[in-house]
C-alpha positions in Angstrom: 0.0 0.0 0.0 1.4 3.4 -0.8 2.3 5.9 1.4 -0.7 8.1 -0.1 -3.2 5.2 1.0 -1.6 4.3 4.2 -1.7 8.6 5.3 -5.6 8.4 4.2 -6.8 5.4 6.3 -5.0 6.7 9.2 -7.1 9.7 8.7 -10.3 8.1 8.5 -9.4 5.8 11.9 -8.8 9.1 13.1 -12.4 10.3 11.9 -13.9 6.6 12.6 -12.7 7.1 16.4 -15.2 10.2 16.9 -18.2 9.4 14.6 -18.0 6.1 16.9 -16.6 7.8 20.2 -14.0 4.9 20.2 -10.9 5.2 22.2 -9.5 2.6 20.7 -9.6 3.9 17.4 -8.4 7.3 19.0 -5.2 5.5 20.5 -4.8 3.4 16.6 -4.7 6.8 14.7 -2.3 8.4 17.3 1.6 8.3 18.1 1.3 7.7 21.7 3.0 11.0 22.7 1.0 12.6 20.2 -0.7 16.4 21.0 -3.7 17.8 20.0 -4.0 21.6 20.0 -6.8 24.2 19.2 -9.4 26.4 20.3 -13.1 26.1 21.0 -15.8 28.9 21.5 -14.6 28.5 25.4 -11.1 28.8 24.4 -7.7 27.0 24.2 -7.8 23.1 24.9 -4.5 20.9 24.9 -4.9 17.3 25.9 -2.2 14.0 25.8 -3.8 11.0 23.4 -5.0 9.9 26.6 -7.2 13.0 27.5 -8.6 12.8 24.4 -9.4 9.3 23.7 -11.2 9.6 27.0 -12.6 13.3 25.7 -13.8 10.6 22.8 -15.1 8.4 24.4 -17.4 10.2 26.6 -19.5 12.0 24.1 -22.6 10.3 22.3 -21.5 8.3 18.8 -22.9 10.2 16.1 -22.7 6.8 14.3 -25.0 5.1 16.8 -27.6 8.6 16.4 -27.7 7.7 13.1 -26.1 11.5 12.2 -24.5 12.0 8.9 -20.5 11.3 8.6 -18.7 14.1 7.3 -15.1 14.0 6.3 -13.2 16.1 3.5 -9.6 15.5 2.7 -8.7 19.0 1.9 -4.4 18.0 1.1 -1.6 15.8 2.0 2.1 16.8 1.7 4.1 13.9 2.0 8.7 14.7 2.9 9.5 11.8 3.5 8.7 10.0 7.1 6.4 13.2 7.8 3.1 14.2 6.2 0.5 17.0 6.6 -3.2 16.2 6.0 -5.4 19.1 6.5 -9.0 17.9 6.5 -13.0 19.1 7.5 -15.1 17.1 9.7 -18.3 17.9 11.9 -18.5 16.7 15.4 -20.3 17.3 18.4 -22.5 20.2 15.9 -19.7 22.2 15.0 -17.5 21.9 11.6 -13.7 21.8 12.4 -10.8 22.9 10.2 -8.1 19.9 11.6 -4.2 20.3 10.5 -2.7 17.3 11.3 1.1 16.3 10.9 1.9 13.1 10.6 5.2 10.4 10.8 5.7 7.2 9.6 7.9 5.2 12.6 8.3 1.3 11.9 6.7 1.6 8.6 3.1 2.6 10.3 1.6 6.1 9.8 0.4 8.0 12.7 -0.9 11.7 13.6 1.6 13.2 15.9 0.2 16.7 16.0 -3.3 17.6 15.5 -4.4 21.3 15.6 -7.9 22.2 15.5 -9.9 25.6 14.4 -13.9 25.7 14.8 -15.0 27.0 11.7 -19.0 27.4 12.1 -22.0 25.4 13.6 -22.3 22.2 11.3 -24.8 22.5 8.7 
């Protein structure tokens, strides 16, 4: 599987893990000392993998409610062992702008850094 392919289902485990509020799939998508970084209507918010697979976990599955799964894959840069995937998903009723960077360790791809922007109200 190329790199490409591998990068993109990372992504979607990534989105799979809150459409389904699965920490599981929250820890899968993540390097384990992984960040993730951004601001809600409240403020700033910085949480380990472990705070936010909980964070995940917590909240109702938007899978199970039957809501609509939104994910666009706006770009990937691959350099090398690193990648940048900036993508648009709703969750929890709001539509998020995501940037996150990426690094392929032991020939598996995983989101190290995830920042976050709250674009709008979903639609």
């Amino acid at each position: 599987m190329s790199d490409l392919n591998q990068i993109n289902q990372c992504v979607q485990v990534y989105f799979d893990s809150m459409y389904e509020s699965s920490a599981d799939k929250v820890r899968k998508a993540f390097h384990p000392n992984a960040k993730i970084t951004g601001f809600l209507p409240d403020g700033l918010h910085e949480m380990s993998v472990s705070a936010f697979a909980d964070f995940v976990a917590g909240q109702p599955s938007a899978k199970a409610n039957g809501e609509a799964a939104r994910l666009d894959i706006l770009s990937v840069e691959l350099a090398g062992e690193t990648a940048v995937a900036r993508v648009r998903d709703d969750y929890l009723g709001m539509t998020f702008l995501d940037t996150l960077s990426l690094l392929k360790v032991d020939d598996k791809w995983s989101i190290y850094n995830k920042l976050f922007h709250v674009e709008r109200k979903a639609s």
